[in-house]
PDB file of N, CA, C, O and CB in Angstrom:
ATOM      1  N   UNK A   1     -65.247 172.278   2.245  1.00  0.00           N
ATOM      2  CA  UNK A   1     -64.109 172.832   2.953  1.00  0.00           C
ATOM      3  C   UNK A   1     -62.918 171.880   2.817  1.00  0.00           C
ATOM      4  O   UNK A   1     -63.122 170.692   3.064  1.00  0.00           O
ATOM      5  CB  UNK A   1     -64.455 173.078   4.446  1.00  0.00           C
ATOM      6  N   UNK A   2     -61.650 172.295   2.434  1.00  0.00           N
ATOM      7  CA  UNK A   2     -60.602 171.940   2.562  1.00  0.00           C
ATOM      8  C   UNK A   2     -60.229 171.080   4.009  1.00  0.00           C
ATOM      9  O   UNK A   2     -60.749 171.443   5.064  1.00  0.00           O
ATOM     10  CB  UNK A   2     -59.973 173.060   2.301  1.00  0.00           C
ATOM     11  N   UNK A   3     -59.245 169.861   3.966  1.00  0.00           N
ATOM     12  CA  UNK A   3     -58.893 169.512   5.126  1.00  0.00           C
ATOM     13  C   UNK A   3     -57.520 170.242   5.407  1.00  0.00           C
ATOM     14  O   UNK A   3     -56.725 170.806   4.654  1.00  0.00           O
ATOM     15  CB  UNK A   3     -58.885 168.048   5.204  1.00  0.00           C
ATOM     16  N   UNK A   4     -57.535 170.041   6.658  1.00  0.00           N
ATOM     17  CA  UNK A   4     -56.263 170.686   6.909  1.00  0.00           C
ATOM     18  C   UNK A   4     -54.922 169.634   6.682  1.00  0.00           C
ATOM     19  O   UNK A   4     -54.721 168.575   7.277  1.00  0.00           O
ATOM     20  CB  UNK A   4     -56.334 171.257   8.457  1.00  0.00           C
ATOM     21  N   UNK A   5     -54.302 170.102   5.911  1.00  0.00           N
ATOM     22  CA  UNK A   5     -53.116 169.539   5.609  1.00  0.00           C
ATOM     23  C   UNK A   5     -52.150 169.607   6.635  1.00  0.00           C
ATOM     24  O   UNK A   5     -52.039 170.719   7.150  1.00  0.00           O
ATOM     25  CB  UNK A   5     -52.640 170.062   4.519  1.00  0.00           C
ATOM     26  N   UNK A   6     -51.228 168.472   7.183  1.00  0.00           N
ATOM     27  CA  UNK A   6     -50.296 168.295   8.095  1.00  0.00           C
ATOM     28  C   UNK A   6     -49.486 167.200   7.898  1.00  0.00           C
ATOM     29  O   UNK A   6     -49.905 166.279   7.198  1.00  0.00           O
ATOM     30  CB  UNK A   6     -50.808 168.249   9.232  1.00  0.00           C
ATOM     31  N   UNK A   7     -48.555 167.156   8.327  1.00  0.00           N
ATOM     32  CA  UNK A   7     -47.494 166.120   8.307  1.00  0.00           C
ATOM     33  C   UNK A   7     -47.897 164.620   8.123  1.00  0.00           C
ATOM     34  O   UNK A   7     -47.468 163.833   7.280  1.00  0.00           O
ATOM     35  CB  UNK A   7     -46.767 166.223   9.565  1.00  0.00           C
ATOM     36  N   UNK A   8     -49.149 164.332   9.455  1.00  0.00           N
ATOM     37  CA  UNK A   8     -49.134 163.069   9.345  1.00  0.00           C
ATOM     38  C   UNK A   8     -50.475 162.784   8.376  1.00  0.00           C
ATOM     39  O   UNK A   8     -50.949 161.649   8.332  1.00  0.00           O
ATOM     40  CB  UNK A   8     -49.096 162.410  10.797  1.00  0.00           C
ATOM     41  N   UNK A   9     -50.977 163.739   7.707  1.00  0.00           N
ATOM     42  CA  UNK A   9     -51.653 163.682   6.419  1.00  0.00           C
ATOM     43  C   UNK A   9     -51.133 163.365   5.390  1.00  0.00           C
ATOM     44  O   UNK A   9     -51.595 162.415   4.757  1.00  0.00           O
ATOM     45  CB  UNK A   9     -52.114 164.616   6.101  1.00  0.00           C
ATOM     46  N   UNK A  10     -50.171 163.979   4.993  1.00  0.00           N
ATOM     47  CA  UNK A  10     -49.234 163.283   3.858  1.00  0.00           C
ATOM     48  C   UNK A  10     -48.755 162.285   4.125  1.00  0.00           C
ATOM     49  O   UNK A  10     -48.892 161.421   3.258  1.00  0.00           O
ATOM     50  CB  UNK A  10     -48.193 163.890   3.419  1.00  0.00           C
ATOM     51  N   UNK A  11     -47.921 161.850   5.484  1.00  0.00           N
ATOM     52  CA  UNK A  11     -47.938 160.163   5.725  1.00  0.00           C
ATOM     53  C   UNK A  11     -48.787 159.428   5.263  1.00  0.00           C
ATOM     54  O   UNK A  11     -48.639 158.465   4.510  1.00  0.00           O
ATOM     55  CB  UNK A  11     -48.046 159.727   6.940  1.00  0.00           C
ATOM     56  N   UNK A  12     -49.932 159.963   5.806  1.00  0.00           N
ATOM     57  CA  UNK A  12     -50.640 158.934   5.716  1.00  0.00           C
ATOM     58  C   UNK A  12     -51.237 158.823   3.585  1.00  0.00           C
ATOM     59  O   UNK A  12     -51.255 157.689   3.107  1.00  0.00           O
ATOM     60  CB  UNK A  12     -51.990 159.257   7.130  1.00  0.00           C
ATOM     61  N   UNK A  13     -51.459 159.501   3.057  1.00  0.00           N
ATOM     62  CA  UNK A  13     -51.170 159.707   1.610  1.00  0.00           C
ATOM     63  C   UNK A  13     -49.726 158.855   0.681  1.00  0.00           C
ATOM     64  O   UNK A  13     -49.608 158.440  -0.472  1.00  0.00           O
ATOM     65  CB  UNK A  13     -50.958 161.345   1.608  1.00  0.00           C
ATOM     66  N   UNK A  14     -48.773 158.893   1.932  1.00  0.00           N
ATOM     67  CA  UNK A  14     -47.895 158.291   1.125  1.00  0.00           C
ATOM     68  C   UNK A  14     -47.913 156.969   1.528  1.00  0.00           C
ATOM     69  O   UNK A  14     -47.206 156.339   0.741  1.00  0.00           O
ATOM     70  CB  UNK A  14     -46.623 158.863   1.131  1.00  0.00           C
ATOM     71  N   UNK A  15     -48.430 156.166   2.467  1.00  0.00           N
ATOM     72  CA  UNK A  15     -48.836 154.934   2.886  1.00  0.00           C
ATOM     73  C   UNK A  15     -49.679 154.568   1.890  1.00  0.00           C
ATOM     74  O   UNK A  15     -49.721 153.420   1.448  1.00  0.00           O
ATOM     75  CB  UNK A  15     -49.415 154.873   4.181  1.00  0.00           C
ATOM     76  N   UNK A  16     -50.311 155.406   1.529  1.00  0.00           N
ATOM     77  CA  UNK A  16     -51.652 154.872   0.063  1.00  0.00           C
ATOM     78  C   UNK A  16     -51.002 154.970  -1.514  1.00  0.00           C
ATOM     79  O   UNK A  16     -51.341 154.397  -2.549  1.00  0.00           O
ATOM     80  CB  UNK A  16     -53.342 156.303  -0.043  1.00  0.00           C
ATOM     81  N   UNK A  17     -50.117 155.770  -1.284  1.00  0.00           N
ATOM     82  CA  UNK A  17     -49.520 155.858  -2.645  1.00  0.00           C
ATOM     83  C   UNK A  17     -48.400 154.340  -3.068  1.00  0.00           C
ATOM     84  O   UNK A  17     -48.201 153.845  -4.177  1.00  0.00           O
ATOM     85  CB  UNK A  17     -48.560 157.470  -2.603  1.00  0.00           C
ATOM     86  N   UNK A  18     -47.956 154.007  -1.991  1.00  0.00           N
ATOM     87  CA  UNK A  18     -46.983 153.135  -1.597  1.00  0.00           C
ATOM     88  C   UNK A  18     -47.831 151.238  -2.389  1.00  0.00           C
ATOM     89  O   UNK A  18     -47.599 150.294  -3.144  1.00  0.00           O
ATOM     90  CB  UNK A  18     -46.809 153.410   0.561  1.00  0.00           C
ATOM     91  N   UNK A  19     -48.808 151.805  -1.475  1.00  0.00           N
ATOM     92  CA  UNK A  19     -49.485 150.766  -1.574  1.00  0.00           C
ATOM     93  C   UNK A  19     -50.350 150.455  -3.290  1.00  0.00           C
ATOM     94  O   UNK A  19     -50.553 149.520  -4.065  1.00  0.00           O
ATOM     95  CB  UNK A  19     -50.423 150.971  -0.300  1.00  0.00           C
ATOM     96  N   UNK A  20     -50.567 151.588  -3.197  1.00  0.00           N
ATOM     97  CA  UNK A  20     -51.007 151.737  -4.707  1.00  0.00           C
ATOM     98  C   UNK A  20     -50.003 151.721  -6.055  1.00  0.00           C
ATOM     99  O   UNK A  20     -50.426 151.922  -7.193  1.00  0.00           O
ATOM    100  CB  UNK A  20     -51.669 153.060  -4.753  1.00  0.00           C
ATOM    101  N   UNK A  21     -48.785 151.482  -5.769  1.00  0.00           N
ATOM    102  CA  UNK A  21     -47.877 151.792  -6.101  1.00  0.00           C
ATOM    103  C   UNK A  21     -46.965 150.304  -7.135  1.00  0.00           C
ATOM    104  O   UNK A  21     -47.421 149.166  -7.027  1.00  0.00           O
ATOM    105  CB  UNK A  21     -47.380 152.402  -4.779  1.00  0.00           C
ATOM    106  N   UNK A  22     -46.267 150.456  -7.646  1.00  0.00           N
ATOM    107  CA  UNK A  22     -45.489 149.180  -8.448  1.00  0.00           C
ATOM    108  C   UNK A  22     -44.422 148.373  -7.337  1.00  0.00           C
ATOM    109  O   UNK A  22     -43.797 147.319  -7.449  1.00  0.00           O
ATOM    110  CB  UNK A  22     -44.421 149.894  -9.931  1.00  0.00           C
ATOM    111  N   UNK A  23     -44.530 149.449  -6.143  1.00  0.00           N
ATOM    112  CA  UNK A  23     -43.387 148.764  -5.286  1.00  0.00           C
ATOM    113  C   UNK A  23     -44.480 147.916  -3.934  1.00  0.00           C
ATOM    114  O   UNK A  23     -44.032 147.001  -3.244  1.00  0.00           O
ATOM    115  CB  UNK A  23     -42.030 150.278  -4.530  1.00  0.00           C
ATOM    116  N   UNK A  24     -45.876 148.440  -3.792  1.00  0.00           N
ATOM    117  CA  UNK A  24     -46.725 147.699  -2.859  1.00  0.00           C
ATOM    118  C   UNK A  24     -46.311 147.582  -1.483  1.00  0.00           C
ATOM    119  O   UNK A  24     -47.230 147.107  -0.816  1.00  0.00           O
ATOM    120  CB  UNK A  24     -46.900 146.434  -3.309  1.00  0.00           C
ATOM    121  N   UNK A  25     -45.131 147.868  -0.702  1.00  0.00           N
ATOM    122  CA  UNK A  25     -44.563 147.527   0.506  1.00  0.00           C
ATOM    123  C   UNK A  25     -43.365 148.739   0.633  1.00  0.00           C
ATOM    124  O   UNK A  25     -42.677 149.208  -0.275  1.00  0.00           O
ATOM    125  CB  UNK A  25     -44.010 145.877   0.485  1.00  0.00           C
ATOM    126  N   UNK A  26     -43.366 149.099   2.183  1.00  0.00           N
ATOM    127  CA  UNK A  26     -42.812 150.187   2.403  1.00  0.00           C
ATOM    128  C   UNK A  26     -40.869 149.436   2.152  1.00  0.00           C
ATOM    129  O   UNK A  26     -39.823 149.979   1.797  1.00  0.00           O
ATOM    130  CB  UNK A  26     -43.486 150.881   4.140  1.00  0.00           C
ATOM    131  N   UNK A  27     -41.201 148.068   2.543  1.00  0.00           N
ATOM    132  CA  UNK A  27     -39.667 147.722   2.714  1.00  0.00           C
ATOM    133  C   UNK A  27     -38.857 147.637   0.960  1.00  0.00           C
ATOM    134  O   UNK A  27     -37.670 147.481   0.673  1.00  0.00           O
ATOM    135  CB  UNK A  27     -39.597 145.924   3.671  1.00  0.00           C
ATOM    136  N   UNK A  28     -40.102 147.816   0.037  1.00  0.00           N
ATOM    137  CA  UNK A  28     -39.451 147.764  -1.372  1.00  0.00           C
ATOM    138  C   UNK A  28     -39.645 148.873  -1.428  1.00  0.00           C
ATOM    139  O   UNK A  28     -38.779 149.095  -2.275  1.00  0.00           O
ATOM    140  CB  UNK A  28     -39.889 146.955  -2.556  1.00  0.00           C
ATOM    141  N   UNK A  29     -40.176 150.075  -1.192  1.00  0.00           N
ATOM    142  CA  UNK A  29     -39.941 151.205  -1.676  1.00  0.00           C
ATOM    143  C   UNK A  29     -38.549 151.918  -1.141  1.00  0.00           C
ATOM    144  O   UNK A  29     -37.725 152.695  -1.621  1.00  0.00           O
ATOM    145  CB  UNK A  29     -41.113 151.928  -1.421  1.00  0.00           C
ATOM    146  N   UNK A  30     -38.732 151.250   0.080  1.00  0.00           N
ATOM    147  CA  UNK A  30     -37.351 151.794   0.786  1.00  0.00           C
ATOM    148  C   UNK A  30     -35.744 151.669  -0.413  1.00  0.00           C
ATOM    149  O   UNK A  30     -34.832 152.416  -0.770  1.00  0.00           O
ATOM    150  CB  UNK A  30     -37.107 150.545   2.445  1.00  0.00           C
ATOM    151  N   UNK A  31     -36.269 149.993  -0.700  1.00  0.00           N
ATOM    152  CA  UNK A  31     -34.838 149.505  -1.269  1.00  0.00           C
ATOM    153  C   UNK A  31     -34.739 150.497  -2.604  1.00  0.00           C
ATOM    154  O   UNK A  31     -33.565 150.758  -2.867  1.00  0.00           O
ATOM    155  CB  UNK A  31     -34.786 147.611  -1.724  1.00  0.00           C
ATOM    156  N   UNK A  32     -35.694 151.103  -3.500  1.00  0.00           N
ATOM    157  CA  UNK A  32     -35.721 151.508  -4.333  1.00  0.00           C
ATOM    158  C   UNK A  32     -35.094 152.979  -4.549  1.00  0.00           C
ATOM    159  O   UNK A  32     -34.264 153.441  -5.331  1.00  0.00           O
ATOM    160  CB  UNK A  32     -36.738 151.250  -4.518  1.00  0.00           C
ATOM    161  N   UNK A  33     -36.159 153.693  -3.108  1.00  0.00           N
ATOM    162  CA  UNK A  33     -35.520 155.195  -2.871  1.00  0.00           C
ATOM    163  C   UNK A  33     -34.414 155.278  -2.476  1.00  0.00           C
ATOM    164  O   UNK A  33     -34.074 156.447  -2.297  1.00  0.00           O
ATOM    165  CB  UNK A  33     -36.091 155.998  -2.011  1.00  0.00           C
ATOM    166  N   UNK A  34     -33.246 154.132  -2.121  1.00  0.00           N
ATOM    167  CA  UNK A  34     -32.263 154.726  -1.448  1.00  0.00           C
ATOM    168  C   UNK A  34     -32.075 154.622   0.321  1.00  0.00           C
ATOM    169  O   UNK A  34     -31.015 155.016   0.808  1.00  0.00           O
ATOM    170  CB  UNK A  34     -32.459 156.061  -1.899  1.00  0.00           C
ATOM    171  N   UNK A  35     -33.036 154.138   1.105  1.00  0.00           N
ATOM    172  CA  UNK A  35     -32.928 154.605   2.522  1.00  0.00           C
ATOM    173  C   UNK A  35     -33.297 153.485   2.882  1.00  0.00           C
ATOM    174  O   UNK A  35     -33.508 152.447   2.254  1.00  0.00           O
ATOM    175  CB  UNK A  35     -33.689 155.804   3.103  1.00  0.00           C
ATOM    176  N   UNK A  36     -33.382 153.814   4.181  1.00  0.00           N
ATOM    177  CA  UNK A  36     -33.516 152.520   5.294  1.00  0.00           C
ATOM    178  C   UNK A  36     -34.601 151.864   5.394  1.00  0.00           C
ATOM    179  O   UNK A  36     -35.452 152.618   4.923  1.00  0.00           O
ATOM    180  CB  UNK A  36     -33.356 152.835   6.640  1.00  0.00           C
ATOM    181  N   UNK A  37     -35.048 151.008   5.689  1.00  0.00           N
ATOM    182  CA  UNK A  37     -36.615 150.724   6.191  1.00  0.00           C
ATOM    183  C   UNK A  37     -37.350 151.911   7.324  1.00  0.00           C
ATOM    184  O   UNK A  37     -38.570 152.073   7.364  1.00  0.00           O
ATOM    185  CB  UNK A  37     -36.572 149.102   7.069  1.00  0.00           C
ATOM    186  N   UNK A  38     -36.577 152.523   8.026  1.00  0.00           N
ATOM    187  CA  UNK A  38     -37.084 152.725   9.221  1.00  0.00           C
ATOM    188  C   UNK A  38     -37.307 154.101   8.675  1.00  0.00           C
ATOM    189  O   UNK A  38     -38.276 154.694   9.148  1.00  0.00           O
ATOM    190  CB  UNK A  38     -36.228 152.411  10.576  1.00  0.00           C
ATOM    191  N   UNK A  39     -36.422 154.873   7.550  1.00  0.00           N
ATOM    192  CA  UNK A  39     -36.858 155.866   7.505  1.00  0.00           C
ATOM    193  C   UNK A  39     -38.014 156.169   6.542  1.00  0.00           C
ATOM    194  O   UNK A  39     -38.437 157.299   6.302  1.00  0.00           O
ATOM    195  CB  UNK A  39     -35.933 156.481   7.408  1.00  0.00           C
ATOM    196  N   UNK A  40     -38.463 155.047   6.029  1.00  0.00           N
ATOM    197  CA  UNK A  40     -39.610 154.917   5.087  1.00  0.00           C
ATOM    198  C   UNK A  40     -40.781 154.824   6.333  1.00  0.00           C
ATOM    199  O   UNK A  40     -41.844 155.435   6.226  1.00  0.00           O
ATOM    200  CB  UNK A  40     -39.484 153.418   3.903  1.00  0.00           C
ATOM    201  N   UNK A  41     -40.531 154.179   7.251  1.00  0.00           N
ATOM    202  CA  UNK A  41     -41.847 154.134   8.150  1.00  0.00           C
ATOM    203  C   UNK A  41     -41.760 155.395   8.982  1.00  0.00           C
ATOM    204  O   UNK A  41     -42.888 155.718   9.354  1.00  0.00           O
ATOM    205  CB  UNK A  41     -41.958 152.742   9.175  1.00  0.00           C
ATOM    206  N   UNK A  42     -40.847 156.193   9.391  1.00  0.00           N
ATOM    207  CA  UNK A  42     -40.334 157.040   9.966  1.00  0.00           C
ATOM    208  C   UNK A  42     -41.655 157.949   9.160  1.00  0.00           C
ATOM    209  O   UNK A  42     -42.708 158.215   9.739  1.00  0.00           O
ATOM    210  CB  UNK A  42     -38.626 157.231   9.806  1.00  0.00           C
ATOM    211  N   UNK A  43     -41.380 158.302   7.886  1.00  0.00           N
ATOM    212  CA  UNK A  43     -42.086 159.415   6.663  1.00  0.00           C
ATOM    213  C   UNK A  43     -43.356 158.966   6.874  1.00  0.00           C
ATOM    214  O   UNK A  43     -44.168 159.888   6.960  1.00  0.00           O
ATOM    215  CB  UNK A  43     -41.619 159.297   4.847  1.00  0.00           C
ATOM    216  N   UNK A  44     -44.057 157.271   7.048  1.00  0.00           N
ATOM    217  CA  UNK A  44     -45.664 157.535   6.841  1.00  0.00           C
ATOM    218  C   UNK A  44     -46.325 157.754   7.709  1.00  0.00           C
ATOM    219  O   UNK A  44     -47.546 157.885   7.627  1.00  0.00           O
ATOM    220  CB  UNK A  44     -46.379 156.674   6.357  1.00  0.00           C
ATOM    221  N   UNK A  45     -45.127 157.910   9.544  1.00  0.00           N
ATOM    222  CA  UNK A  45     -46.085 158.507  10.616  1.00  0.00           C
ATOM    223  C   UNK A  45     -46.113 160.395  10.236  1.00  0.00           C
ATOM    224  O   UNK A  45     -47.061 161.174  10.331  1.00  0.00           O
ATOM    225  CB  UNK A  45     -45.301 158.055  12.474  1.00  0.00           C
ATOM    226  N   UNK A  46     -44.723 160.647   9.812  1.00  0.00           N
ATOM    227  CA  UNK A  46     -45.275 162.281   9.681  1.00  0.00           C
ATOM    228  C   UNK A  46     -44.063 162.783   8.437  1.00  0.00           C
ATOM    229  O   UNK A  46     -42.859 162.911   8.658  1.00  0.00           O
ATOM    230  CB  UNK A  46     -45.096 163.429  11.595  1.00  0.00           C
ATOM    231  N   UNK A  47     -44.599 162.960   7.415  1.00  0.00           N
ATOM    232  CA  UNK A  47     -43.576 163.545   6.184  1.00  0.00           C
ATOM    233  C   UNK A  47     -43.639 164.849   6.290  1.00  0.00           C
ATOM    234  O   UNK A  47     -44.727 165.370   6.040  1.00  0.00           O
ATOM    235  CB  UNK A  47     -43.933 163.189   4.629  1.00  0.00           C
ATOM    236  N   UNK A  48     -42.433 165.756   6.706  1.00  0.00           N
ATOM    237  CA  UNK A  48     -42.595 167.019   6.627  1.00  0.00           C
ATOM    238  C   UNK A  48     -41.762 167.629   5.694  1.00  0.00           C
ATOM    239  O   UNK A  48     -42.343 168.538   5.101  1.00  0.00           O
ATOM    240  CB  UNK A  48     -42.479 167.534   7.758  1.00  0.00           C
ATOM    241  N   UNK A  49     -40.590 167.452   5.346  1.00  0.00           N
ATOM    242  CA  UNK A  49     -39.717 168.044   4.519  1.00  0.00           C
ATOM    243  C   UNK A  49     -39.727 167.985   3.097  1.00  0.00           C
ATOM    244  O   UNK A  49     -39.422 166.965   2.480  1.00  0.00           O
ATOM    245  CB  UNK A  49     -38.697 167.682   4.845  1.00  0.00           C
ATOM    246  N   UNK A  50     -40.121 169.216   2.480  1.00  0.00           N
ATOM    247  CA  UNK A  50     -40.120 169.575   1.335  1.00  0.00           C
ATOM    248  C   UNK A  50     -39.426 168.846   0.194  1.00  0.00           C
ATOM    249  O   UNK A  50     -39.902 168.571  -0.908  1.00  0.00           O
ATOM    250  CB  UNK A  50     -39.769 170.634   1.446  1.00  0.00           C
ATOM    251  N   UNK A  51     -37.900 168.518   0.788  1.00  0.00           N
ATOM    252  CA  UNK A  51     -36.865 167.395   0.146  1.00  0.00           C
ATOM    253  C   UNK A  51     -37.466 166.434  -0.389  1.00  0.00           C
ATOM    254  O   UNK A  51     -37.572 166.189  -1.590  1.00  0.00           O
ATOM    255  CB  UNK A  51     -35.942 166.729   1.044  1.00  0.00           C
ATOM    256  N   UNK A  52     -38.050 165.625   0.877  1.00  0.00           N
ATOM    257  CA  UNK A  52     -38.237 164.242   1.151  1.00  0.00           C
ATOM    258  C   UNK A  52     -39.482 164.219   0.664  1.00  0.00           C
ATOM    259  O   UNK A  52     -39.817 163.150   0.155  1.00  0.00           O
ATOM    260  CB  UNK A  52     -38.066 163.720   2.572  1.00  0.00           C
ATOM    261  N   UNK A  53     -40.534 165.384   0.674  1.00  0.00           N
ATOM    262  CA  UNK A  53     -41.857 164.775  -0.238  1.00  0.00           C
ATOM    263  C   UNK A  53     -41.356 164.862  -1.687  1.00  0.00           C
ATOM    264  O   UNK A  53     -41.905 164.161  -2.538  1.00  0.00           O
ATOM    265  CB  UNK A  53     -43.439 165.767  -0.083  1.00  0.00           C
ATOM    266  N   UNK A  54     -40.226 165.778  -2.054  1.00  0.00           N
ATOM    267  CA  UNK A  54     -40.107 165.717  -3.687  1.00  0.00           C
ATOM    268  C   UNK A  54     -39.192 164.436  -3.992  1.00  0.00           C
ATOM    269  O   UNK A  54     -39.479 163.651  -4.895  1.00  0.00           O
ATOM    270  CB  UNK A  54     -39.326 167.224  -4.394  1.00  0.00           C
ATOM    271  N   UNK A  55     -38.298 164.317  -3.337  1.00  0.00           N
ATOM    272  CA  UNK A  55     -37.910 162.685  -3.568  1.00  0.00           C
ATOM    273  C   UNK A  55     -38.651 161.498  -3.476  1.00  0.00           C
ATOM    274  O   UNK A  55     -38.423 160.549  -4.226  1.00  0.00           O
ATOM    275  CB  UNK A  55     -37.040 162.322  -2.777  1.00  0.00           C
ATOM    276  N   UNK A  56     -39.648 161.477  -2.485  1.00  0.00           N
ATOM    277  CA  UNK A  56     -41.030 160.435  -2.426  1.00  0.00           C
ATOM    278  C   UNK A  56     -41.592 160.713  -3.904  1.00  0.00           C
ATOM    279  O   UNK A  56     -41.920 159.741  -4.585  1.00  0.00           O
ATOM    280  CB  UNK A  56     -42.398 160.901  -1.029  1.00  0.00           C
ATOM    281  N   UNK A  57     -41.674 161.595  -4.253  1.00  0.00           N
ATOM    282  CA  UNK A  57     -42.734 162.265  -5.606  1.00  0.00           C
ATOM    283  C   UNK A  57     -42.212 161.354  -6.479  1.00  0.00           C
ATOM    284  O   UNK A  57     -42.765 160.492  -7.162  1.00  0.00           O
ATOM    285  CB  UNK A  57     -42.559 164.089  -6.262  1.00  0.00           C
ATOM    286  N   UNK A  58     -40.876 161.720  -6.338  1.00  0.00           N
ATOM    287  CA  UNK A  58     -39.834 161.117  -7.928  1.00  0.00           C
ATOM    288  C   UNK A  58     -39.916 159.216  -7.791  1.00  0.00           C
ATOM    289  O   UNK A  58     -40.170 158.396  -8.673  1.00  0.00           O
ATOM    290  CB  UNK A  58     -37.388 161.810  -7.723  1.00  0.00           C
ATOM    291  N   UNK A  59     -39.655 159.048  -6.624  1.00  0.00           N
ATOM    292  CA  UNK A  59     -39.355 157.873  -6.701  1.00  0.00           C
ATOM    293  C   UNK A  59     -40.564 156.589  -6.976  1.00  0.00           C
ATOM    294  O   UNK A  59     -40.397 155.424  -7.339  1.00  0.00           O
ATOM    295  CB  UNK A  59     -38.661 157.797  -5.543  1.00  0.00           C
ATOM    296  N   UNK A  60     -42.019 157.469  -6.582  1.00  0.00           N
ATOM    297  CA  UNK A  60     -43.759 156.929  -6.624  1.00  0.00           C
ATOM    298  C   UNK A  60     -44.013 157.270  -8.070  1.00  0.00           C
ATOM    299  O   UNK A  60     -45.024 156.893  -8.663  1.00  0.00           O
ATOM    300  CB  UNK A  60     -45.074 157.898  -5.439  1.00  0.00           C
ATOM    301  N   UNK A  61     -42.580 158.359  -8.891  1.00  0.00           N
ATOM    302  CA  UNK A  61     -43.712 158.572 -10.150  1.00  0.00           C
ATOM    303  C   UNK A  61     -44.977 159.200 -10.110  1.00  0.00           C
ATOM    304  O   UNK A  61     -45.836 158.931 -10.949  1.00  0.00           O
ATOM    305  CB  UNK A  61     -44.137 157.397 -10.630  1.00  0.00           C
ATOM    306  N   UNK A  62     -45.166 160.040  -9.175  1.00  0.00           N
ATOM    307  CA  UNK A  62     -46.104 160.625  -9.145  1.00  0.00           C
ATOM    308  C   UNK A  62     -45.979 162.801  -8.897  1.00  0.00           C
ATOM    309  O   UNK A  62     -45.115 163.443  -8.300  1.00  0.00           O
ATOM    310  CB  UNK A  62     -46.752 159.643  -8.029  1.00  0.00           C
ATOM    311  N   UNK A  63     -46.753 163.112  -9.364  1.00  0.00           N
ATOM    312  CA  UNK A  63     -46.577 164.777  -8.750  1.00  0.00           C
ATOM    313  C   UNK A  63     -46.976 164.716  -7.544  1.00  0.00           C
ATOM    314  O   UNK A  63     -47.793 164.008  -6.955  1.00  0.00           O
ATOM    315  CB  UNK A  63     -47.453 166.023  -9.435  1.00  0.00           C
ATOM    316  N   UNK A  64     -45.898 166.035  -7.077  1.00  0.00           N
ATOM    317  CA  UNK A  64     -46.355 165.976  -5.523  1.00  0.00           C
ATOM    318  C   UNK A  64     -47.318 166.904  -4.732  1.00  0.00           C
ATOM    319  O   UNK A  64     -47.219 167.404  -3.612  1.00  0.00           O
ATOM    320  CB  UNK A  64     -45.227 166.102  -4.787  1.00  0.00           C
ATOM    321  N   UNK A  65     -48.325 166.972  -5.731  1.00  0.00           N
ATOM    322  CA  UNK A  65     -49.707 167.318  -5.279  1.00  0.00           C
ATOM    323  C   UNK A  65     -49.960 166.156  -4.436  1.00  0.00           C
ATOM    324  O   UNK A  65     -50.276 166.309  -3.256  1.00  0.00           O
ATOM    325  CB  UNK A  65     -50.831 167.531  -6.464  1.00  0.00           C
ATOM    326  N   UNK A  66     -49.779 164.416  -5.237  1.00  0.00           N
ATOM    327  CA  UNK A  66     -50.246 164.016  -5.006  1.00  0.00           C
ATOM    328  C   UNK A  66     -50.444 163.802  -3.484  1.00  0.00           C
ATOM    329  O   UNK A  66     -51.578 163.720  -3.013  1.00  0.00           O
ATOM    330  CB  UNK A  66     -50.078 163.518  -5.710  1.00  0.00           C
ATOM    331  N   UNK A  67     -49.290 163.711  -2.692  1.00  0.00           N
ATOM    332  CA  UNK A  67     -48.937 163.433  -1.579  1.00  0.00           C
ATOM    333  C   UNK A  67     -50.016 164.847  -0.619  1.00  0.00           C
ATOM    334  O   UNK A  67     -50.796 164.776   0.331  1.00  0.00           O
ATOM    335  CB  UNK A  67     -47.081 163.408  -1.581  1.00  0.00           C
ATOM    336  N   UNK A  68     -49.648 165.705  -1.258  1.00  0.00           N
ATOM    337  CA  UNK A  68     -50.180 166.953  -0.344  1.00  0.00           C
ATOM    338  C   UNK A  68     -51.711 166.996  -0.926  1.00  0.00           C
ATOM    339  O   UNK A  68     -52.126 168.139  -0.734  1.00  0.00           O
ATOM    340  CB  UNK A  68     -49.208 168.635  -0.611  1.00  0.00           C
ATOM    341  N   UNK A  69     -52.526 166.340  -1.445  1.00  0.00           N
ATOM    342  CA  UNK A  69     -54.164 166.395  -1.102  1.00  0.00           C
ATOM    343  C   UNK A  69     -54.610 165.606  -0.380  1.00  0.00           C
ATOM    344  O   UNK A  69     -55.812 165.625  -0.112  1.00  0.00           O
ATOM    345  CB  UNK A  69     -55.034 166.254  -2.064  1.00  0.00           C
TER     346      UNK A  69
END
């Protein structure tokens, strides 16, 4: 069975991607994507906007399946 997908599921996905990631730390991914620190930690308690997971997508180099399995 499928889990149920929700906001702070993909947070928490993009906390692992982050980490797994060439940038390793939310405060360098921040500097990279463009935004604040706070709104990078803001996204790994709950990412909801369609925008903001396809800009996370672009900026991790990754498809944004990834975020949403």
């Amino acid at each position: 069975m499928f889990a149920k997908l929700t906001p702070e599921r993909i947070g928490d996905n993009f906390k692992r991607l982050i980490k797994e990631s060439k940038y390793g730390t939310q405060e360098e991914f921040a500097y990279a994507a463009a935004v604040d620190v706070r709104t990078v930690r803001r996204w790994s308690q709950r990412l909801d906007s369609i925008s903001n997971i396809a800009h996370v997508a672009r900026v991790l180099e990754v498809d944004v399946m990834a975020l949403l399995e």
